[in-house]
FIMARTOR-626546 format. One record per atom (N, C-alpha, C): x, y, z; residue in one letter. Coordinates in steps of 0.02 Angstrom, whole numbers, plus 32768, in hexadecimal, padded with zeros to 4 digits. Atoms other than C-alpha are relative to their C-alpha. Layout:
REM FIMARTOR-626546
XYZa
...
REM end
This chain:
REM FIMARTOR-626546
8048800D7FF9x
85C07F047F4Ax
7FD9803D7FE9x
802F7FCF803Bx
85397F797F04x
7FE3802F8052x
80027FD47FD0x
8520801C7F5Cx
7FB580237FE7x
80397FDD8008x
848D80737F06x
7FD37FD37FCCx
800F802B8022x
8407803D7E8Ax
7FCF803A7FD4x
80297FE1802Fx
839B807B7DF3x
7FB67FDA7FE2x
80448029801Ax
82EF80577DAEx
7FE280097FC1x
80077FE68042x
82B180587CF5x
7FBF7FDE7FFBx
804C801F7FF8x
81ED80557CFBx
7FEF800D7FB3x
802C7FEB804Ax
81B080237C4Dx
7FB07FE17FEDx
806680008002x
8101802F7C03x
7FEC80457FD9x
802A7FD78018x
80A580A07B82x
7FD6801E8029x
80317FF37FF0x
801C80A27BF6x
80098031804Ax
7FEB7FF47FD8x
808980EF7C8Fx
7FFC80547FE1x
7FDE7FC4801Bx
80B4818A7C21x
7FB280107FF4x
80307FE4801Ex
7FFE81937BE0x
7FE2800E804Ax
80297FF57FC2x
7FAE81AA7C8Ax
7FC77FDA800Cx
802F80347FF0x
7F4F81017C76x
80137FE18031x
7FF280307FBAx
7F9C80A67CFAx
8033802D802Dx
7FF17FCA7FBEx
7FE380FE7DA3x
80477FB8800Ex
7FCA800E7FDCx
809A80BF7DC8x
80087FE98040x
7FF680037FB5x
80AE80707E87x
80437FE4800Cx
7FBE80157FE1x
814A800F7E76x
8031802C7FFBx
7FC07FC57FF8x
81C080A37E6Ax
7FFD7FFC8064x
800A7FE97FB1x
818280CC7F32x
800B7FC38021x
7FFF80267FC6x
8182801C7F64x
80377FE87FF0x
7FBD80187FF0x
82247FDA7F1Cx
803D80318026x
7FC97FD47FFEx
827E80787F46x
800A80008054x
7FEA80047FB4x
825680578018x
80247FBE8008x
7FFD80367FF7x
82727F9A7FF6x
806780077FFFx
7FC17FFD8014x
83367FD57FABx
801180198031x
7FC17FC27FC8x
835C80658028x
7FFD7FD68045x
7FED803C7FB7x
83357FCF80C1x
803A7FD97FF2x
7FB4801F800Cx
83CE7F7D8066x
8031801B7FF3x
7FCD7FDA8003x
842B8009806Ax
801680157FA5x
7FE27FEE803Cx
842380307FA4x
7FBA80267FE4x
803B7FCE802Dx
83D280CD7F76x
7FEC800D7FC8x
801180018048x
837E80E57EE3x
8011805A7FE4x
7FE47FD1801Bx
83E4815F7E89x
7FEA801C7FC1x
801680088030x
838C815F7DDFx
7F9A7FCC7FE6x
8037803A8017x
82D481307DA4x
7FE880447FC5x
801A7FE08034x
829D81477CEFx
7FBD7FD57FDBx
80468017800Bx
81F581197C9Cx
8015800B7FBAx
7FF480148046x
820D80E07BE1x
7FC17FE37FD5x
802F8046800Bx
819480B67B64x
80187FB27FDDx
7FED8037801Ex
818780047B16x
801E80097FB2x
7FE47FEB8041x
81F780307A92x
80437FE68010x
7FC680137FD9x
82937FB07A95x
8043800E7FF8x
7FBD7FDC8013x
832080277A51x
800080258052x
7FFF7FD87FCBx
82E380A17AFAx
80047FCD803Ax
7FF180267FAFx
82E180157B7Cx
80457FE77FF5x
7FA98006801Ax
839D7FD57B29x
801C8036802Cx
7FD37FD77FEDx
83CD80687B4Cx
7FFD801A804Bx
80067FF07FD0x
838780997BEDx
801C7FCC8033x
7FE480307FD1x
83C280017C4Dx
8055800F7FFAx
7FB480048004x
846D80137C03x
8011803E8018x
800B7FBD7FF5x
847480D17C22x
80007FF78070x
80137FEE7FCFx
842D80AA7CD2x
802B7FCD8034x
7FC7804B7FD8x
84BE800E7D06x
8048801E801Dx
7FD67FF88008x
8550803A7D4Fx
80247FBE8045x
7FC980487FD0x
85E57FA87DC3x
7FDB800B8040x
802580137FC7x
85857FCA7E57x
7FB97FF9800Bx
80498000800Ex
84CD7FD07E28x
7FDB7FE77FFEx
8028800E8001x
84467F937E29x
7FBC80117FE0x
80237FEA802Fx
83D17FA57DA5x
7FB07FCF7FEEx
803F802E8012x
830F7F6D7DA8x
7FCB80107FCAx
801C7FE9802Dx
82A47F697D28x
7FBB7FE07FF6x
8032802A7FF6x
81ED7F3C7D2Ax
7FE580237FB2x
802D800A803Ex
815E7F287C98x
800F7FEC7FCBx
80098026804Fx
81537ED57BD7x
80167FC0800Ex
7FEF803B7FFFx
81767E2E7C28x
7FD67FCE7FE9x
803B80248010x
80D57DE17BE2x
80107FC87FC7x
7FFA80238045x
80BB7D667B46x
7FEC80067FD1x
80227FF0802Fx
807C7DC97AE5x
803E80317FCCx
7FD77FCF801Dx
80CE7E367A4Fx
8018802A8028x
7FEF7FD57FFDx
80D27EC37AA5x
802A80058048x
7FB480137FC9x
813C7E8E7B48x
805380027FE4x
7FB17FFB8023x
81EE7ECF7AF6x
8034800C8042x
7FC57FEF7FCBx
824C7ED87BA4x
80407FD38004x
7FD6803B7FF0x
829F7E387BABx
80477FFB7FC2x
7FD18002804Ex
82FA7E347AEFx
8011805A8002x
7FEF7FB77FF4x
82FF7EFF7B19x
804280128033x
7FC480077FD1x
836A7ED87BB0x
80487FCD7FD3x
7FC58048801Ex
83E67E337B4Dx
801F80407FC5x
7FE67FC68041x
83F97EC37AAFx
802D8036802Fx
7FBC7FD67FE0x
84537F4D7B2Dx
80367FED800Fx
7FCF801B7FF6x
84D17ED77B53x
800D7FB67FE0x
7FEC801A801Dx
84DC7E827AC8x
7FFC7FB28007x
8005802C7FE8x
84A77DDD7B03x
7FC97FD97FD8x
802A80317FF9x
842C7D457AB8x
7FD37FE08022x
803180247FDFx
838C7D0C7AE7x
7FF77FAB7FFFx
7FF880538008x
837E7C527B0Cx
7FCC7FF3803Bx
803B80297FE4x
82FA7BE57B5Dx
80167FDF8028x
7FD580297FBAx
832C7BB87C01x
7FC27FC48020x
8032803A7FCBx
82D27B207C4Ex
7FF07FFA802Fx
80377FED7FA7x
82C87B577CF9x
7FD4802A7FDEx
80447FCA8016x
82547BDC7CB2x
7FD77FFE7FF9x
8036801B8028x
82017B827C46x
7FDB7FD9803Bx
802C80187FC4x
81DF7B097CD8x
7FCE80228027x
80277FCF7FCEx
81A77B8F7D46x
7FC480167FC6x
802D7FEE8010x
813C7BDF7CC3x
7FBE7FD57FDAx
8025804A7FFEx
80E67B1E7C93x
7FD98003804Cx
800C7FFA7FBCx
80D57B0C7D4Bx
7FC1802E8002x
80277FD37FFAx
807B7BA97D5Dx
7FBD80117FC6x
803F800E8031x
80147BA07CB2x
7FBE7FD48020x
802D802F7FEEx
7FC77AFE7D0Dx
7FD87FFE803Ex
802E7FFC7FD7x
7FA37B2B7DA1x
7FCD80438004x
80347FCB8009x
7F3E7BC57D64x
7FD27FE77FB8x
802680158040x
7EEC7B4F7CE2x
7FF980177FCDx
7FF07FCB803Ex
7F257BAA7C59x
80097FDF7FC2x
7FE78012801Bx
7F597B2C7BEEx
8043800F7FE3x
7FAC80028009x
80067B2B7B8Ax
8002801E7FC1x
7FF87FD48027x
7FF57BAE7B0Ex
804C80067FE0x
7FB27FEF7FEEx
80A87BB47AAEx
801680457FF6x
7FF57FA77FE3x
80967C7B7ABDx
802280008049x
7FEF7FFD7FBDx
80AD7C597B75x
80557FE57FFDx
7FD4801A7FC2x
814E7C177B6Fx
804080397FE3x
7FF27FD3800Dx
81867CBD7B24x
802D80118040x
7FF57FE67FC2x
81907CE77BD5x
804B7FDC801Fx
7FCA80307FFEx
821B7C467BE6x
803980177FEFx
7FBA7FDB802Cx
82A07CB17B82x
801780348023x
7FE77FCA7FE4x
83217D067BF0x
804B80207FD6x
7FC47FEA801Dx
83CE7D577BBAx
80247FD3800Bx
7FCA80267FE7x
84607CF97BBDx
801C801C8026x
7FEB7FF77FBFx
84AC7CE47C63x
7FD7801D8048x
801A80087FC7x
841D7D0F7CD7x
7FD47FC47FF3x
802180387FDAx
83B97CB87D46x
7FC77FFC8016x
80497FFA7FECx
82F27CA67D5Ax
80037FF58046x
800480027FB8x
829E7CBB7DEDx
7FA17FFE7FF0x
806080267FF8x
81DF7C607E08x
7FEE804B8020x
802C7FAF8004x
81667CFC7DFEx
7FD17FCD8035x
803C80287FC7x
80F17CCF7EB8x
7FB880007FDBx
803B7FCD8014x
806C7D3B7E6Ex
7FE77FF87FC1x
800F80098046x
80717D117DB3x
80307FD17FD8x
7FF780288015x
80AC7CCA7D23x
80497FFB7FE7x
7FBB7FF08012x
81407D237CE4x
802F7FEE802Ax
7FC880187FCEx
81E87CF57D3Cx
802380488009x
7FD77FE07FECx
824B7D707D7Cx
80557FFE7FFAx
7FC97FFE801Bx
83007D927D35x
803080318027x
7FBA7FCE7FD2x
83A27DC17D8Bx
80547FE87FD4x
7FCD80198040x
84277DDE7D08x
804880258021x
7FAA7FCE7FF3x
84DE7E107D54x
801780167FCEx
7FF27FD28045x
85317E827CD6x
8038802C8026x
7FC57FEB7FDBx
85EF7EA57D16x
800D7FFE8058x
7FFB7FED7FA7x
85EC7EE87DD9x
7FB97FEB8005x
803C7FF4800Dx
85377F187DADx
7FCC7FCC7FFFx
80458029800Cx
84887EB97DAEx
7FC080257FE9x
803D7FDC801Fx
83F37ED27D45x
7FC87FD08024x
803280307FE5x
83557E7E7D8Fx
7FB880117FD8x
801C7FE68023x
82C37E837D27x
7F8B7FE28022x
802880227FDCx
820C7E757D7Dx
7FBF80147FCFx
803A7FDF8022x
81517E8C7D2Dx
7FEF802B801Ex
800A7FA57FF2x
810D7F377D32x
7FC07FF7802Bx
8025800C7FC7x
806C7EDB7D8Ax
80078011805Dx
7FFC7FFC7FA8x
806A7F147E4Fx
7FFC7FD1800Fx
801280467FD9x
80287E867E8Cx
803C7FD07FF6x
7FCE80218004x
80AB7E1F7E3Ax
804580128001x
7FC67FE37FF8x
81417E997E3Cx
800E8006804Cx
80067FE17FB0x
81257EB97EFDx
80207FA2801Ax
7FF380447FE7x
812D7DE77F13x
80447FE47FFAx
7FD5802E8012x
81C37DC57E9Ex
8046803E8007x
7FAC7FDA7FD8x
824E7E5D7EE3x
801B7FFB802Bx
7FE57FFB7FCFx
82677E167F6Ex
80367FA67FF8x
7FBE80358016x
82A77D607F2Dx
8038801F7FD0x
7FDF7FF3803Cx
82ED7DAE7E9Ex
804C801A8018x
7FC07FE77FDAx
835E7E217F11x
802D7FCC8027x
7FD4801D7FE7x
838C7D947F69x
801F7FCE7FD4x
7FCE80318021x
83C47D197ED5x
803D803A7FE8x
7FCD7FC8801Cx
842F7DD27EA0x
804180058045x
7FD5800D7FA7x
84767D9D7F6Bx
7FFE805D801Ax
80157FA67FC6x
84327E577FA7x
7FD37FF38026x
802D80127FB4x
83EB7E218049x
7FF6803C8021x
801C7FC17FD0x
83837E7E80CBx
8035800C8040x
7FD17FE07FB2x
83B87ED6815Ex
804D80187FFAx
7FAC7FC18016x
84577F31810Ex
7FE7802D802Dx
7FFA7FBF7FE8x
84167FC68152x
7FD97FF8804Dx
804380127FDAx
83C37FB58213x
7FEE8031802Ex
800F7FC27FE6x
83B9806E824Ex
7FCA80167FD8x
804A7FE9801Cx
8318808081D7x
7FD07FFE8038x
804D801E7FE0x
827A8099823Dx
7FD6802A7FE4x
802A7FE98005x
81E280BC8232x
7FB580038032x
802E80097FDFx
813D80F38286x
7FC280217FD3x
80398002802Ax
808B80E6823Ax
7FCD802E8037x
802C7FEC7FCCx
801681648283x
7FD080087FCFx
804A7FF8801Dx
7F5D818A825Ax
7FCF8026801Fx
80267FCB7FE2x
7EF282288269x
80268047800Dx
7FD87FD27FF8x
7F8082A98281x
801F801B7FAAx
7FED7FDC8041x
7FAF831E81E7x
805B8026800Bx
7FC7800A800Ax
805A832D81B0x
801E8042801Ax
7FFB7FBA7FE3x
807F83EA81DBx
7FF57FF38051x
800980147FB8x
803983BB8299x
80377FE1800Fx
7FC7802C7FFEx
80AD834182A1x
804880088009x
7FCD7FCC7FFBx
814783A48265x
800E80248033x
7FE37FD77FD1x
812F840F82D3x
801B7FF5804Bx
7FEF801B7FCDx
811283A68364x
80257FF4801Cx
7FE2804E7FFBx
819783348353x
804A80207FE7x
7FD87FE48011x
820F83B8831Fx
805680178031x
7FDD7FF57FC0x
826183D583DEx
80357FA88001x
7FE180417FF0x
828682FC83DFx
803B7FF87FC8x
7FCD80018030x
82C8830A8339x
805680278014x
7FCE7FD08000x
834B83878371x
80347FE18041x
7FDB80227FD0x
8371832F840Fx
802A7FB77FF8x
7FCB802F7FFDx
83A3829C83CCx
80257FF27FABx
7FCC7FF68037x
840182CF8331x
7FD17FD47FBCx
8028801A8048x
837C8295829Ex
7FE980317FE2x
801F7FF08016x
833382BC821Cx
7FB97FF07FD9x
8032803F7FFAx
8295827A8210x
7FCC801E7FABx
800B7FEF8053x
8242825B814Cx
7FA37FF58011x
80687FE78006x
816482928155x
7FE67FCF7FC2x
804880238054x
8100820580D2x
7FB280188019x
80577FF98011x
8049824880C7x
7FE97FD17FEAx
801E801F8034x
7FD281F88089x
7FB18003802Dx
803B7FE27FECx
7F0D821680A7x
7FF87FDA8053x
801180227FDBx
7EE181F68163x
80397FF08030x
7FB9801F7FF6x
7F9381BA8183x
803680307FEAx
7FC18007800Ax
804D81E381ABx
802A7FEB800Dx
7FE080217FE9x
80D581938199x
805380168009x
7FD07FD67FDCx
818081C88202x
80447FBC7FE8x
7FBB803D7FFEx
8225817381BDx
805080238010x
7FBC7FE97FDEx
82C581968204x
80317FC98005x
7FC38028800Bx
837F81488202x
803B801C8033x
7FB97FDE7FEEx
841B81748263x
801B7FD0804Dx
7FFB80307FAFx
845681328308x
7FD380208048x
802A7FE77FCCx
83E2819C836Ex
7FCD7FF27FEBx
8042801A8002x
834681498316x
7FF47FEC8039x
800980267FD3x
832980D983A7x
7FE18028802Fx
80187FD07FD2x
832381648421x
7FBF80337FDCx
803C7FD88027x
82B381D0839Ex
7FC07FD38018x
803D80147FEFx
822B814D8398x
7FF17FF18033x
801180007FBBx
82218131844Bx
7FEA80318016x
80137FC47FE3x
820781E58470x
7FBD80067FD6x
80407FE0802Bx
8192820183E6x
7FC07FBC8006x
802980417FE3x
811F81588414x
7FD780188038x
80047FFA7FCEx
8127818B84B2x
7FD4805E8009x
80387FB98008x
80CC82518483x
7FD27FD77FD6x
80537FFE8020x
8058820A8405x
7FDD7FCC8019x
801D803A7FBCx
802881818475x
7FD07FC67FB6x
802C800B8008x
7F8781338414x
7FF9800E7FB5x
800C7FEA8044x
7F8C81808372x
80407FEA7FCCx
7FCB801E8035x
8024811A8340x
7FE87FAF7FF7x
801E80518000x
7FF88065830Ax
801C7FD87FE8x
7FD780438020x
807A801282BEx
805280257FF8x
7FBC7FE8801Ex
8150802682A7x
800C7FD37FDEx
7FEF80118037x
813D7FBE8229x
7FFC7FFC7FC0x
7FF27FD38044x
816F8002817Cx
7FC07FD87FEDx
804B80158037x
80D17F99811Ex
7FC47FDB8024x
804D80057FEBx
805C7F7B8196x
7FCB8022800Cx
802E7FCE8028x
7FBB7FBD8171x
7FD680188051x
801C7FE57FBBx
7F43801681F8x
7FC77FBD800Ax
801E80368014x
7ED27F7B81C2x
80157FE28031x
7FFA80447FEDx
7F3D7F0481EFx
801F7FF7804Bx
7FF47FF07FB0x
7F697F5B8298x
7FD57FEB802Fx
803F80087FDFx
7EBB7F6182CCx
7FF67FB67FF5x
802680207FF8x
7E8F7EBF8298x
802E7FD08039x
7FC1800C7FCCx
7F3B7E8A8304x
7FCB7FFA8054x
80257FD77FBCx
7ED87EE5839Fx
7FBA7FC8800Ax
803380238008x
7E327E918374x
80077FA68016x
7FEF803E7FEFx
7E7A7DE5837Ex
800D7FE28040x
8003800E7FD1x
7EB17DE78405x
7FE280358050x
804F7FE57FBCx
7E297E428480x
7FC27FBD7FD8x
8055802F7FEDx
7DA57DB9843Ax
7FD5802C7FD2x
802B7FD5800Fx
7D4F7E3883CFx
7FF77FF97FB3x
80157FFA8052x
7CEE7E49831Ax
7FD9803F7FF9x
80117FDE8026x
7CD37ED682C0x
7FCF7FFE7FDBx
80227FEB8041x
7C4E7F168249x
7FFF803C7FFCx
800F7FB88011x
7C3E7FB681EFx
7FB180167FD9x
804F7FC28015x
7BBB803D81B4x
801880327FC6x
7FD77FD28025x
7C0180A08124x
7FCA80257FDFx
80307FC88030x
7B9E814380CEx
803980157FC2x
7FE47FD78042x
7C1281A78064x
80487FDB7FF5x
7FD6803A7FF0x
7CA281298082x
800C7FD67FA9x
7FFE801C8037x
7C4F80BC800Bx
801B7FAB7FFCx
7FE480528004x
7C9F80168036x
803C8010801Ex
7FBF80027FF1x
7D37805B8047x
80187FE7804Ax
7FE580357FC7x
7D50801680FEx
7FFC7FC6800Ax
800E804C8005x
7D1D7F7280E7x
80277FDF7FCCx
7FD480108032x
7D817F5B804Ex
80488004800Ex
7FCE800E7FDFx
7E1C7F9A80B8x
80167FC08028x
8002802A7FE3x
7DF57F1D8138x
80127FA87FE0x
7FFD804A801Cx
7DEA7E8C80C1x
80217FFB7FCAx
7FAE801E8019x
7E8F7E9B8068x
80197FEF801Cx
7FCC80167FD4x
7ED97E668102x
7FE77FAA7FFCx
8004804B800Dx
7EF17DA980EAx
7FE97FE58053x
800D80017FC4x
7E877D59817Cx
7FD880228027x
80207FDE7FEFx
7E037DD48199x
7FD57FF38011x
804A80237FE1x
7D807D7681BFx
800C7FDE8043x
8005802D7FC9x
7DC97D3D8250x
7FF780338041x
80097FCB7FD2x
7D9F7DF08299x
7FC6802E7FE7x
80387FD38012x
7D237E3F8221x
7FC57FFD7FE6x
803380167FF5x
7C727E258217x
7FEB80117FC2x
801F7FF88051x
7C477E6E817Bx
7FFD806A801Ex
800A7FC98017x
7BEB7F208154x
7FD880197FDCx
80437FE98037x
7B6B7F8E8106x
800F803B7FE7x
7FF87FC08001x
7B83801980ABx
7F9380187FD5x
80347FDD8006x
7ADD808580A7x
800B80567FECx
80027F9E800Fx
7AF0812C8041x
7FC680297FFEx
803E7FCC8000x
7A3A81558031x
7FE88008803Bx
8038800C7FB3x
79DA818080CEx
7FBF7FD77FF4x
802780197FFFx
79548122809Ax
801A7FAB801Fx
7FDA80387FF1x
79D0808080BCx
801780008044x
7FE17FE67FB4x
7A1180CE8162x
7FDF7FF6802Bx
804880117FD1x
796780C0819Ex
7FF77FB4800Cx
8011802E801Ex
793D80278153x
802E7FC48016x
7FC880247FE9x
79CD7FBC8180x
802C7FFF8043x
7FDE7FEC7FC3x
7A2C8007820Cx
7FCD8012803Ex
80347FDB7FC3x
7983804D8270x
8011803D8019x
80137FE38000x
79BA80E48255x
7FC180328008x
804E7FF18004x
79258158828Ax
800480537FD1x
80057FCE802Bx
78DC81DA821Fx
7FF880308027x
7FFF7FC27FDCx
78CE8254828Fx
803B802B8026x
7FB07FDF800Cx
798C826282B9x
800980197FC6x
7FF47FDB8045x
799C82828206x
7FED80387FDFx
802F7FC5800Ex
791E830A81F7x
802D80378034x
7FE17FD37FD7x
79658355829Dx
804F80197FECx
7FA37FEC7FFEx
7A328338827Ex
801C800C7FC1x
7FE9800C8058x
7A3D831D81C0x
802D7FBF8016x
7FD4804B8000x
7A9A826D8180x
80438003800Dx
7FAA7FF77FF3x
7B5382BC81B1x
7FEA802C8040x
7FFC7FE57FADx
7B3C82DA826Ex
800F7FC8802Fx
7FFE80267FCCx
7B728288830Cx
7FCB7FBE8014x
8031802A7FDBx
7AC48249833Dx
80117FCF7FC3x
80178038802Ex
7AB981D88299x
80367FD17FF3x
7FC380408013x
7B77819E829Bx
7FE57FD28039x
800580427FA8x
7B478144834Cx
7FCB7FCC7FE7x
80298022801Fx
7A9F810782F3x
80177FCA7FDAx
7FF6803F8020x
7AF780AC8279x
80337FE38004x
7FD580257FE1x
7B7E806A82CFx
7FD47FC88030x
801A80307FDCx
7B05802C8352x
7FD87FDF7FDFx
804180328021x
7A8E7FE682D3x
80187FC67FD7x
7FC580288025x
7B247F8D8266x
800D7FD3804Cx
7FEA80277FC2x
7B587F488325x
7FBF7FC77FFBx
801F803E7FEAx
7AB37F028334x
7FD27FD37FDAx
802D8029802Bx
7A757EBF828Fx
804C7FC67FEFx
7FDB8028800Cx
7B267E57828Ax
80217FDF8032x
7FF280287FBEx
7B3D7E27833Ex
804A7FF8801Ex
7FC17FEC7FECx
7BEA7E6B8343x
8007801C8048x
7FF27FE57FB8x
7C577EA283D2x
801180537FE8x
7FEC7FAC8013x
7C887F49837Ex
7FE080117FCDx
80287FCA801Dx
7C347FB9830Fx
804080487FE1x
7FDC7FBC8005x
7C92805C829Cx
7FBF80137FD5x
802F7FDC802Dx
7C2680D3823Ex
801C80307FEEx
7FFB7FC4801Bx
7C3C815681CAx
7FD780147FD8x
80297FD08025x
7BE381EE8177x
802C804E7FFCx
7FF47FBD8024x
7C0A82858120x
800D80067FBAx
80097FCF8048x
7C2483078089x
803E7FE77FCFx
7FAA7FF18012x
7CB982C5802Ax
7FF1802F7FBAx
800A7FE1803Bx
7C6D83367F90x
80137FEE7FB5x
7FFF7FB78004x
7C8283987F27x
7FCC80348007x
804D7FC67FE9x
7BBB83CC7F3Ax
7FDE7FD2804Ex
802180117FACx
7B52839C7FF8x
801B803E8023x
7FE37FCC7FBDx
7BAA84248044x
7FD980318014x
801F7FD77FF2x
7B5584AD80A5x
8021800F8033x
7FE97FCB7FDBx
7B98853D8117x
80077FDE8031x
8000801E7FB8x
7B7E84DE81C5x
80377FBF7FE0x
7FE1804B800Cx
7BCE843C8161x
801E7FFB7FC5x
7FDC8002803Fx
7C4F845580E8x
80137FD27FDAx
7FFF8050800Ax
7C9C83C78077x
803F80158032x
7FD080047FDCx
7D1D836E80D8x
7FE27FFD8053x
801B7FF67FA2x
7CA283758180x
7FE87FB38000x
7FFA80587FF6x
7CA482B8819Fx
7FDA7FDE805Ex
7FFE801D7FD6x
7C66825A823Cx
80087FB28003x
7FF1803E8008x
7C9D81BF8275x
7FDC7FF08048x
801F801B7FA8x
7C4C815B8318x
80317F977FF6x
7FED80497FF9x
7C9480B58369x
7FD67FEA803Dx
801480027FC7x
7C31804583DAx
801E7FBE8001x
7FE480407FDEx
7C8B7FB8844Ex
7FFB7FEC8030x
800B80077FC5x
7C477F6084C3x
7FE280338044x
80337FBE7FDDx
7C057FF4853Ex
801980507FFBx
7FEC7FCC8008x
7C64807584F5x
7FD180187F9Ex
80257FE98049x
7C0E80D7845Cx
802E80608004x
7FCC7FC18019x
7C878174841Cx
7FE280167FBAx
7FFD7FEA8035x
7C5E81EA8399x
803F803D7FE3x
7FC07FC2801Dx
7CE78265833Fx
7FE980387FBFx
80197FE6801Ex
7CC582FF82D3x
804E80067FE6x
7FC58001801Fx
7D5883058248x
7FF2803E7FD0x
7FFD7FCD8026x
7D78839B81E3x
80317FF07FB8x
7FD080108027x
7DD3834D8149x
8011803E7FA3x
7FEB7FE98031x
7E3383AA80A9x
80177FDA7FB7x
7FF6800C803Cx
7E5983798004x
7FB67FE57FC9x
803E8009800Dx
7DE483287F73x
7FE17FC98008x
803180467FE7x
7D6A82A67F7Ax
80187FC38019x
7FD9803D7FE8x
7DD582197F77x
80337FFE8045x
7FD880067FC4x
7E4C82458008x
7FD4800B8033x
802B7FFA7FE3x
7DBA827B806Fx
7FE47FBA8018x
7FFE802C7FECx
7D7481EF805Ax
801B7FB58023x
7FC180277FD5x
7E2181848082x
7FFC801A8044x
7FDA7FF37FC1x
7E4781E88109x
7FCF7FFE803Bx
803D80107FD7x
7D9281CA815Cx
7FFA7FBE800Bx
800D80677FF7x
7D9C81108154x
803F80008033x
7FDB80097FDEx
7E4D813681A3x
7FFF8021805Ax
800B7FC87FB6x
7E1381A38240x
7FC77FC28028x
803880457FDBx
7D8080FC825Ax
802F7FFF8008x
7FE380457FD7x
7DF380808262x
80218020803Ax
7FD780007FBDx
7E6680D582D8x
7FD68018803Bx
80127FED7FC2x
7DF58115833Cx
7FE57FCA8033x
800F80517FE3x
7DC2805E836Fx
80407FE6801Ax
7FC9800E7FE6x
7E75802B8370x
801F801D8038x
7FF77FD77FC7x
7E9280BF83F1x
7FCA7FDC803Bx
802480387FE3x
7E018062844Ax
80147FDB801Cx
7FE880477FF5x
7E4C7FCF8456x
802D80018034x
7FAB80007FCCx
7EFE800C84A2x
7FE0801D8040x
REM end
């Protein structure tokens, strides 16, 4: 059976620094939960002598070899006849495929283009697999011990179709079930370390730090996981919100929300949307979130929220008094049960001596509780601003528990 696995990300546009790579990070947790680490990942452009070779190069009797992008119908999709050429194999027009990619033409009213059925043509000897997400099919070609699986370089649709794909290749979940994980929010990765450094030791782990703005995430394996996350749950109490590997702080909170009876609205300044736009990727959001305003000018803060001008004169638009303002004014122009607000500097210019960038406030009001928080955040604009949308939500979700 197949012990490790490799990945061959192709795309011109990967190498040029037009498009940002994600499935390396997300197939590579999806493999090591089945116990097959990703031993190899190379990024190729669309050139189909270099993907030939890189698949073949990257195969060996126990492997597992994935390969996303050029699955399209257009010229320049060379993955598919790029993969059949390394091993010497013929393209042929399989009719499940074709079905599936008919099927899918029609119900995205596309009509029946015969470019599209480009997409219909797998190697000889594999086996399509219905793309949830799109149009292309998904290909899982055995090749000796070995399996090649071949997915589009799309996220959205590569994220939908690795998980049938692995299973028509018969690599089922839960090979591995000493993985865990715990999702915290508001704690910085260094803190953490150090914290959490005494549990680690006691119960024989080694525990792996993901960052990411706002958020960390704690994954660990061995036979003393179990006891790890119990201890460590049990210190960060409140500031952990999920042990499960892909659930979002979103979809924690809106978890929480559901069931207390409660709706949300937000207030966003330097934000920008960004919390409301978190909120409503979670499928089902409306059945907890009220909506949202974002007001960056003070003239809108006033104007909308009832903000008063005379906090603003007194505190400036990144102070305590005005996060509560427009939390409570968002509460009561949408008749919600909860309320988050945020304000501050995410820069690179607003800053001044008393209020550097990175000086953020957030306020939550629920029901007869009203909380404000003063956040000191690092990096540039964009994580600032992530990691300020991530210090709201939890500080509501802390609320809640």
């Amino acid at each position: 059976m197949f012990s490790e696995a490799a990945l061959v990300l192709v795309g011109d546009e990967l190498l040029s620094g037009r498009t940002r790579d994600v499935n390396l990070h997300r197939f590579s947790g999806l493999l090591a939960e089945r116990g097959l680490p990703v031993v190899l990942a190379r990024v190729v452009r669309d050139v189909p002598c270099e993907i030939s070779a890189a698949v073949k190069d990257s195969l060996t009797d126990d492997r597992v070899v994935i390969v996303t992008g050029g699955m399209g119908p257009t010229d320049d999709d060379l993955t598919v006849k790029a993969v059949a050429d390394a091993f010497n194999l013929c393209l042929f027009r399989s009719p499940v495929a074709e079905g599936m990619v008919r099927k899918k033409q029609r119900q995205y009213g596309l009509g029946m283009p015969l470019s599209a059925l480009k997409q219909a043509d797998i190697p000889e000897g594999a086996s399509p697999v219905l793309n949830p997400a799109g149009i292309a099919p998904g290909i899982v070609l055995p090749v000796g011990e070995g399996v090649v699986i071949c997915v589009p370089g799309v996220p959205r649709e590569s994220l939908a179709l690795i998980e049938p794909c692995l299973q028509a290749a018969g690599i089922q979940p839960g090979r591995v079930k000493q993985v865990k994980f715990i999702r915290t929010w508001g704690l910085k990765e260094n803190n953490l370390f150090d914290a959490l450094r005494e549990i680690a030791e006691r119960n024989d782990v080694v525990p792996a730090f993901l960052p990411s703005p706002g958020r960390v995430d704690i994954k660990v394996c061995g036979s003393g996981s179990d006891d790890f996350c119990r201890d460590v749950m049990g210190k960060l109490g409140n500031r952990v919100y999920s042990n499960l590997r892909d659930e979002t702080l979103e979809e924690a909170l809106g978890r929480k929300l559901i069931s207390s009876g409660l709706f949300l609205a937000t207030a966003e300044s330097c934000t920008g949307g960004g919390m409301g736009s978190g909120i409503t990727s979670v499928p089902g959001a409306s059945r907890w979130y009220a909506g949202g305003v974002i007001t960056y000018s003070n003239h809108l803060k006033t104007r909308l929220l009832g903000v008063k001008e005379k906090t603003l004169a007194e505190h400036g638009a990144v102070s305590e008094q005005i996060a509560l303002e427009m939390a409570r004014g968002v509460r009561r122009i949408t008749g919600a049960d909860c309320s988050l607000s945020v304000t501050g500097i995410a820069g690179p210019d607003g800053a001044t001596d008393e209020k550097p960038v990175g000086t953020v406030w957030t306020a939550v009001c629920c029901r007869e509780v009203e909380q404000a928080c003063l956040w000191h955040l690092g990096g540039d604009r964009e994580s600032i601003r992530e990691g300020a949308c991530a210090r709201a939500l939890g500080t509501l979700f802390e609320l809640l528990l």
